[in-house]
VOROLO-315229 format. One record per residue: residue in one letter; x negated, y, z of N, C-alpha, C in turn. Coordinates in steps of 0.001 Angstrom, whole numbers. Layout:
BEGIN
- a, X, Y, Z, X, Y, Z, X, Y, Z
...
This chain:
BEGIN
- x, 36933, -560, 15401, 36880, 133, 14111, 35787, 1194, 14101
- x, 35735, 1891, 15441, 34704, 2714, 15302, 32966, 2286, 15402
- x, 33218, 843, 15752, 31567, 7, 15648, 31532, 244, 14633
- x, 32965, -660, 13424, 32343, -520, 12106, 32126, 548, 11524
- x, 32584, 1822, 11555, 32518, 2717, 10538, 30717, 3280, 11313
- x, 30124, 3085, 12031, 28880, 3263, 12291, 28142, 2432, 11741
- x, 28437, 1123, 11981, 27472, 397, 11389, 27437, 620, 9502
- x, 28750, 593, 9233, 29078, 1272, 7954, 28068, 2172, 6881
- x, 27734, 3578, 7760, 27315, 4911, 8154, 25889, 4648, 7783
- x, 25350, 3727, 9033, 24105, 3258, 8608, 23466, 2507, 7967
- x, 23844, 1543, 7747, 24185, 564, 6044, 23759, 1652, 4833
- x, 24633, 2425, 4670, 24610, 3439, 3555, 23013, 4109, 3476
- x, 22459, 4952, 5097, 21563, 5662, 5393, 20176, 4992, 4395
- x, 20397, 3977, 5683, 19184, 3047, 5192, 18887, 2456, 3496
- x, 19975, 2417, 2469, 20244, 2177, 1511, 19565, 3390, 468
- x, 19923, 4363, 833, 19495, 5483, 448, 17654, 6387, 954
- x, 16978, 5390, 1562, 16019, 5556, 1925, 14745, 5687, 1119
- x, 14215, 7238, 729, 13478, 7303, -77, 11809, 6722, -320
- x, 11673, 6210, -1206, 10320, 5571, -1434, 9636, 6271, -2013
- x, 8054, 6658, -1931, 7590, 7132, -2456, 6582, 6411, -3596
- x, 6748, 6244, -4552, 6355, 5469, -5711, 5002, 6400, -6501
- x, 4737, 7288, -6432, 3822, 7697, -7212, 3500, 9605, -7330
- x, 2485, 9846, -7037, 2571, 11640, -7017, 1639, 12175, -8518
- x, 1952, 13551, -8704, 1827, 14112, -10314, 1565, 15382, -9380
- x, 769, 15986, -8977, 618, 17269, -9096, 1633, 17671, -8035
- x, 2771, 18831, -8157, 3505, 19200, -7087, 4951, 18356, -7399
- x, 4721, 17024, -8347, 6474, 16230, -7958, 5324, 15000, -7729
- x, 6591, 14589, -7681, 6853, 13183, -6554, 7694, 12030, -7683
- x, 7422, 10810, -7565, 8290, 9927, -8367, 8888, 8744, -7006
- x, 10373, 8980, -6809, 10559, 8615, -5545, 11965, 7464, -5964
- x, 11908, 6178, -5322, 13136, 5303, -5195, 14203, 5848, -4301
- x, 15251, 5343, -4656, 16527, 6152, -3527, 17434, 4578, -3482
- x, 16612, 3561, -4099, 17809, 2355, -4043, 18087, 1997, -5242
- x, 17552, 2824, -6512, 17657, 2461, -7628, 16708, 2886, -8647
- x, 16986, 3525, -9924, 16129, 4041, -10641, 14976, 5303, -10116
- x, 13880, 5170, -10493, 12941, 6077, -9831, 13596, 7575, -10419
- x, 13515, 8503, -9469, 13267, 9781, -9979, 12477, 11209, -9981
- x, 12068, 11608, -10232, 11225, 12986, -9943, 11751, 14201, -9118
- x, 11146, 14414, -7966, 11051, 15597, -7519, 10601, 16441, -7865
- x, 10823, 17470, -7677, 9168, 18388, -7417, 9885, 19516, -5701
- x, 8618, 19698, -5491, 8574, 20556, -4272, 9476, 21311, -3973
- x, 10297, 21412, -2383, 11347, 22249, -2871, 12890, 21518, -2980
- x, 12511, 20047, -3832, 14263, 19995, -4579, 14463, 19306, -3391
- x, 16132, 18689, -3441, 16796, 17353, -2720, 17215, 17000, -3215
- x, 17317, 15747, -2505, 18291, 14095, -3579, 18781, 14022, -2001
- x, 20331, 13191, -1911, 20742, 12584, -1041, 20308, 13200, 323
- x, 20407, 14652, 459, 20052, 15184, 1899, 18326, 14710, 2158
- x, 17722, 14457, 1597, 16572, 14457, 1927, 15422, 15380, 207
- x, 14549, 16253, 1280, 13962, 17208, 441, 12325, 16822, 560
- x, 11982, 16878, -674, 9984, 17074, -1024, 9649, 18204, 60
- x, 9034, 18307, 641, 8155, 19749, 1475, 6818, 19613, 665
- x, 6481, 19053, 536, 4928, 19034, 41, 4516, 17835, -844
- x, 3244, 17740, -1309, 2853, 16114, -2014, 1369, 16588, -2031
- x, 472, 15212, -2030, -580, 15087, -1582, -630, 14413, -2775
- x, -2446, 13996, -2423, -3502, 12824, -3431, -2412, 11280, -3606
- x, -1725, 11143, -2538, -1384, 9555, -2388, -321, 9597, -1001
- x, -587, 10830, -900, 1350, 10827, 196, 2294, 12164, -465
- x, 3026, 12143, 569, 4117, 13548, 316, 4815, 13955, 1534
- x, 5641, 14737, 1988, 6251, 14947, 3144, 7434, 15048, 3014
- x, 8438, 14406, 3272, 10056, 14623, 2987, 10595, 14951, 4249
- x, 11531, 15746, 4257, 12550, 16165, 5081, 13906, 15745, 5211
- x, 14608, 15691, 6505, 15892, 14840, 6419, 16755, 15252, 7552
- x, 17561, 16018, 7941, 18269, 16388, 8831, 17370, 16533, 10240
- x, 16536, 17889, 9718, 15105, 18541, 10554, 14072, 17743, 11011
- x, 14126, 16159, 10276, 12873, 15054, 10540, 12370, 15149, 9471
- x, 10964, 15779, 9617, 10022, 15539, 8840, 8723, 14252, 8590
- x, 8429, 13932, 7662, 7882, 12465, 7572, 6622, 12666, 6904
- x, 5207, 11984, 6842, 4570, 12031, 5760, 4719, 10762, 5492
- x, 4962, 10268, 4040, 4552, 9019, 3345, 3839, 8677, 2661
- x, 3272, 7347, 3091, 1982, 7010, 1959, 2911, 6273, 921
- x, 2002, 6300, -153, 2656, 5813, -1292, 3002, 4132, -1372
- x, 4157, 3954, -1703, 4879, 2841, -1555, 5187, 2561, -304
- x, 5933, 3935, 514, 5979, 3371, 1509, 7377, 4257, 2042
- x, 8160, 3880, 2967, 9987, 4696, 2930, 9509, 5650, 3625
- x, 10714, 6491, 3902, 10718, 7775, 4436, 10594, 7461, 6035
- x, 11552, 6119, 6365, 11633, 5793, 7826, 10843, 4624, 8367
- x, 9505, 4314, 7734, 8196, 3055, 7913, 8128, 3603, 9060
- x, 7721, 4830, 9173, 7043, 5284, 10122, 7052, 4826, 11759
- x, 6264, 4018, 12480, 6852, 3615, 13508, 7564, 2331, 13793
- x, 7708, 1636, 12370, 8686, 439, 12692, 7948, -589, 12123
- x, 8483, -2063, 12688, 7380, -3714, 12468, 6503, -3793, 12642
- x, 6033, -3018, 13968, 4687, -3106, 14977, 4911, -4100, 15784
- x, 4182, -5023, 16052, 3565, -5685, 17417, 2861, -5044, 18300
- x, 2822, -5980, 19740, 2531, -4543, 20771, 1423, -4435, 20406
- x, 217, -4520, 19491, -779, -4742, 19274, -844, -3797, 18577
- x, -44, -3084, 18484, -423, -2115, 16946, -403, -1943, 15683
- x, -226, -3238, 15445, -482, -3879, 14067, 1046, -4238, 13545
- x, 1427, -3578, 11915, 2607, -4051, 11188, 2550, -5673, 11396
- x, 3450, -6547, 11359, 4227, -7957, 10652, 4329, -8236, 9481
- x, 4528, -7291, 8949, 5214, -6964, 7192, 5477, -5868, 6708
- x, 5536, -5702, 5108, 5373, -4468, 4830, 5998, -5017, 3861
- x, 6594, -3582, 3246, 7562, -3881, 1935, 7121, -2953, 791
- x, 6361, -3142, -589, 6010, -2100, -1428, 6826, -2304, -2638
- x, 6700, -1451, -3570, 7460, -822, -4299, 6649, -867, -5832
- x, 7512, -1281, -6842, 6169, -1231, -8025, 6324, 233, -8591
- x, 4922, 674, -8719, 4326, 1648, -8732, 4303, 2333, -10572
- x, 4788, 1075, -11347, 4789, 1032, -12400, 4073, 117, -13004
- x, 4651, -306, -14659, 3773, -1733, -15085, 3739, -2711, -14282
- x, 4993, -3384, -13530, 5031, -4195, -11885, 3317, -4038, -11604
- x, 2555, -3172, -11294, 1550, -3423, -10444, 2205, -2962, -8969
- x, 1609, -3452, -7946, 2200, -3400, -6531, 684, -2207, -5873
- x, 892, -1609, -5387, -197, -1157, -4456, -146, -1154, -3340
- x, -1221, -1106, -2469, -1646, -1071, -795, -2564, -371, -844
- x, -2376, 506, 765, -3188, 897, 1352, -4350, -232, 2270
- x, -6081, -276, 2035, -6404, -1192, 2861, -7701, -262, 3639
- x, -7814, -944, 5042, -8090, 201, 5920, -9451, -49, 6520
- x, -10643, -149, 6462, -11725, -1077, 7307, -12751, 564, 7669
- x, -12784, 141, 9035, -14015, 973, 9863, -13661, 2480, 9841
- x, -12123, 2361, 10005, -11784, 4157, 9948, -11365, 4912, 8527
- x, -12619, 4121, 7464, -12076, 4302, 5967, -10742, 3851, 5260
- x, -10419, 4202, 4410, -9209, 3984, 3760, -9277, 4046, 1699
- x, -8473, 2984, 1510, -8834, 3217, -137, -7301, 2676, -365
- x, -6620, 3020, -1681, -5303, 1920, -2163, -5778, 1160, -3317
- x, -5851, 238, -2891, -5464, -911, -3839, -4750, -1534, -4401
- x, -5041, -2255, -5642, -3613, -2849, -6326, -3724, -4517, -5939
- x, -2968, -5344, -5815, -2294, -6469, -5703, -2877, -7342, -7067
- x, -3494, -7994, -6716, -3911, -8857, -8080, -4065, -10698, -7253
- x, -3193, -11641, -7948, -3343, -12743, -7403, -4117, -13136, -8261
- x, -4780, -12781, -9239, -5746, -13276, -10456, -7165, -13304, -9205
- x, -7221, -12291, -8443, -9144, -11666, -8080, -8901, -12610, -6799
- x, -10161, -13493, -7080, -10669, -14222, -5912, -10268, -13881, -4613
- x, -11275, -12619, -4640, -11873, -11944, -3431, -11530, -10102, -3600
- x, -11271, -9742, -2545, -11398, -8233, -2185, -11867, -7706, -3269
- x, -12087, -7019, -4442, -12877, -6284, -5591, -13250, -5089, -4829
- x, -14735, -4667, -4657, -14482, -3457, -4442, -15920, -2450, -4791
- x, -15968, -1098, -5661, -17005, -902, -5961, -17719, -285, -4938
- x, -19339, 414, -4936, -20071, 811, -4257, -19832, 2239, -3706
- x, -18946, 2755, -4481, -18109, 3917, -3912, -16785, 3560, -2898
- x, -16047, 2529, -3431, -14916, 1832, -2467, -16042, 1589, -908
- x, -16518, 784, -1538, -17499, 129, 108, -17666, 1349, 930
- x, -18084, 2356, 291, -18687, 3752, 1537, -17717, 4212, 1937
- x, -16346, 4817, 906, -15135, 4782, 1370, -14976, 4057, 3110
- x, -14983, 2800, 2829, -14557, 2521, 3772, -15391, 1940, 4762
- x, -16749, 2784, 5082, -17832, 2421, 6006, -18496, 834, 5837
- x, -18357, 27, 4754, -18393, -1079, 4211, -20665, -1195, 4330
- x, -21168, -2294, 4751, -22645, -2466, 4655, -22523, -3707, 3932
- x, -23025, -3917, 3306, -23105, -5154, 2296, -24740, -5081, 2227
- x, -25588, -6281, 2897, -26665, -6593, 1676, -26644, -7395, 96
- x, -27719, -7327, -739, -27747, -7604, -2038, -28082, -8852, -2010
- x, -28198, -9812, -938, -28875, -11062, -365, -27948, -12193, -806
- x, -26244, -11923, -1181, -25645, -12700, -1374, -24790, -13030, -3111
- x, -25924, -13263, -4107, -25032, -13014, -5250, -23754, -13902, -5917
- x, -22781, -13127, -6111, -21655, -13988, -7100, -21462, -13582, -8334
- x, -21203, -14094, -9690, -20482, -13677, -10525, -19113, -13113, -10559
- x, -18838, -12226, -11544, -17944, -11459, -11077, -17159, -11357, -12690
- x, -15931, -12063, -13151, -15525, -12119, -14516, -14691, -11051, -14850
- x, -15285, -10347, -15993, -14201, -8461, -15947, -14096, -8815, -17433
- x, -13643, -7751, -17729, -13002, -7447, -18873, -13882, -7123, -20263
- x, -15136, -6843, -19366, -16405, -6070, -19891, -17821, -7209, -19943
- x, -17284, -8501, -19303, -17632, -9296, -19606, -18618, -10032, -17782
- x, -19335, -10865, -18022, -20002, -11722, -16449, -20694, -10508, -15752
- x, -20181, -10056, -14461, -21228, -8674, -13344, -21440, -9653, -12303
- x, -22795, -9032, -12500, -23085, -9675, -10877, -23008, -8444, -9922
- x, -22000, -9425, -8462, -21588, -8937, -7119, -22521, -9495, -6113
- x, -21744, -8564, -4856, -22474, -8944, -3406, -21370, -9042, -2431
- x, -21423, -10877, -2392, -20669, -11084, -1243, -20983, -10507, -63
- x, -19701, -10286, 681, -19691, -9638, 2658, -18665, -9998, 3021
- x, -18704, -9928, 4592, -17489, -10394, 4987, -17076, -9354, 6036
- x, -15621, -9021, 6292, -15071, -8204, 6753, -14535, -8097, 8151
- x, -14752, -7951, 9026, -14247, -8352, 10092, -13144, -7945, 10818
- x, -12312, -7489, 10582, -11153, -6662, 10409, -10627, -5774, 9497
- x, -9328, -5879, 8924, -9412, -4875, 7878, -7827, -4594, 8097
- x, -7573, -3386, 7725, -5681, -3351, 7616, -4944, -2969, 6182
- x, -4340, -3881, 5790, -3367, -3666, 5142, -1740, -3002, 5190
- x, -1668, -1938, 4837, -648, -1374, 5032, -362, -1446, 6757
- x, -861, -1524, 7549, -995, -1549, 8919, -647, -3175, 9392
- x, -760, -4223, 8773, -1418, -5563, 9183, -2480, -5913, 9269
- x, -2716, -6097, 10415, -4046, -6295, 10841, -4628, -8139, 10479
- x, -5660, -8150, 9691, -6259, -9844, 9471, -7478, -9288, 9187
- x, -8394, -10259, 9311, -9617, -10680, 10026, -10572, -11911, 9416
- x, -11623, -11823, 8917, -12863, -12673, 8595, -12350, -12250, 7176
- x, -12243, -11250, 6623, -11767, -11271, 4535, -13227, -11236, 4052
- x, -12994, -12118, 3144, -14461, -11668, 2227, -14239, -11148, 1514
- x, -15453, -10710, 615, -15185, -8989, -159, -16348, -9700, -1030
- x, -16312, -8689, -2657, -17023, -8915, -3293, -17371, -7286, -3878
- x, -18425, -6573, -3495, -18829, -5237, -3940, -19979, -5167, -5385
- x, -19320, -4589, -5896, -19824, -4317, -7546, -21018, -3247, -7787
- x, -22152, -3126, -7790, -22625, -2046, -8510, -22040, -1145, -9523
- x, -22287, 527, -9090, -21775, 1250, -10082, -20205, 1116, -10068
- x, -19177, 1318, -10820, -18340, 1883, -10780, -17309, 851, -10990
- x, -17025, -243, -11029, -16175, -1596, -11237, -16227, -1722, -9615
- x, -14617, -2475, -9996, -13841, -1949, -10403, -13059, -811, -10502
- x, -12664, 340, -11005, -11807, 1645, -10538, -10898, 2173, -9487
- x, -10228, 823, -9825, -9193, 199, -8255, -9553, -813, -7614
- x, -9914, -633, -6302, -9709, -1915, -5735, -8400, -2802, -5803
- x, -9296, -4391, -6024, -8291, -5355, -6680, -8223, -5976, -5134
- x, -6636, -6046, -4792, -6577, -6932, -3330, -6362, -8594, -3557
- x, -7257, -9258, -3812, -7414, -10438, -3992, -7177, -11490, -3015
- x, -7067, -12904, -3127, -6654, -14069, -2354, -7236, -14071, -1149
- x, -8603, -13481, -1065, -9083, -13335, 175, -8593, -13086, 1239
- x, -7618, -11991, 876, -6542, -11476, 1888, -5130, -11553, 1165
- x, -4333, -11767, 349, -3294, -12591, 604, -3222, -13672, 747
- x, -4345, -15379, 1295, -4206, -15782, 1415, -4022, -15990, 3075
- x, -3824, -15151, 3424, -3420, -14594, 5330, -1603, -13950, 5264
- x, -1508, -13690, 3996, 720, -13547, 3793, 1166, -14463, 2849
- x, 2150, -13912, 3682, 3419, -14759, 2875, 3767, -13780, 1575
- x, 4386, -13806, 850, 4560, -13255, -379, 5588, -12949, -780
- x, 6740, -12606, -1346, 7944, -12593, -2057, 8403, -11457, -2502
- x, 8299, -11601, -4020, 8830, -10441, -4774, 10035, -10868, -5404
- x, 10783, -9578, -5923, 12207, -9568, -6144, 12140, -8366, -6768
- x, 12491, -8417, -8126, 12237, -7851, -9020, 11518, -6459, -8559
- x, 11454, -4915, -8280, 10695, -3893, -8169, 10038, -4127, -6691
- x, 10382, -4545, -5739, 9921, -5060, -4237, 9209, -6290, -4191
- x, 8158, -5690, -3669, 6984, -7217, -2859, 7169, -7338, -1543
- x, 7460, -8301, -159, 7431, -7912, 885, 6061, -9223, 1359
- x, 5333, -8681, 2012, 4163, -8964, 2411, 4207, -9505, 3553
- x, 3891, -10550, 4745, 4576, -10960, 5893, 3049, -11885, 6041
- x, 2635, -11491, 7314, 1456, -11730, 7904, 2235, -13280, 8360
- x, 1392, -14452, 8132, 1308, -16109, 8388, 1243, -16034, 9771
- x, -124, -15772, 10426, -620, -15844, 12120, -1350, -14785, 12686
């Protein structure tokens, strides 16, 4: 009886595990297992408190464990669905609003978040994204590029490691935009065609193939 009322205990914990969905200044728009709600600095929900909020993380507190989280990402990621390699298996995000999904994607030390688009070929990423993330592209390789704003011409490259939410995959091609297209990087087939996929209604879980 006393296995179960632990396992019980933690069932609940984990249930109640805050997500961080989106930051405003000094609140926070955070999942707890159900409807999103707002922090701001300072408050608590469910024994766990805001300490701070950033560009695209926040810091929550929880019975004297302090955490930083990147956005769309739990209070207790931290540390867990590594291979000895370093590298996440899978990752679980959170819609951010308007079901768009976001990721963090990681190449040469740089870092940018991107949104989830199974529409975009390839990696979208503008000439500010590319430096972001230590990205060299020559102009040697042109593609069309179909926006909203009508046919851009891009410059294919290819990536030779890159991380997603801390999954590590390898050879992505990328398509870099002159000037300021797209705003967000669009994470395109290039690299989800290296996961597995499955969403369920506000949750995407992402699961590296090989």
């Amino acid at each position: 009886m006393r296995h179960l009322l632990l396992m019980l205990c933690c069932t609940a914990t984990l249930a109640a595990e805050p997500v961080l969905l989106a930051t405003m200044g000094s609140k926070a728009s955070v999942s707890f297992g159900g409807k999103p709600v707002t922090l701001a600095v300072g408050e608590s929900r469910d024994g766990v408190k805001l300490v701070s909020v950033g560009a695209d993380s926040a810091v929550f507190e929880s019975g004297g464990k302090r955490s930083t989280v990147q956005l769309g990402q739990g209070f207790f990621a931290a540390g867990g669905g590594a291979d000895k390699g370093g590298s996440a298996n899978s990752v679980t995000l959170f819609d951010a609003g308007g079901g768009h999904f976001m990721a963090s994607v990681g190449v040469n030390g740089g870092s940018v978040r991107g949104m989830i688009d199974t529409g975009a070929t390839a990696l979208a990423l503008s000439e500010s994204h590319a430096r972001q993330l230590n990205i060299r592209f020559e102009r040697d390789r042109p593609v069309r590029v179909h926006t909203a704003q009508g046919v851009k011409i891009a410059w294919l490259t290819r990536i030779d490691t890159l991380k997603l939410e801390g999954i590590t995959l390898y050879g992505v091609e990328a398509v870099v935009s002159d000037g300021g297209y797209p705003e967000v990087p669009l994470i395109g087939m290039t690299v989800l065609n290296q996961l597995q996929m499955q969403r369920d209604g506000d949750t995407m879980v992402l699961k590296k193939k090989y």
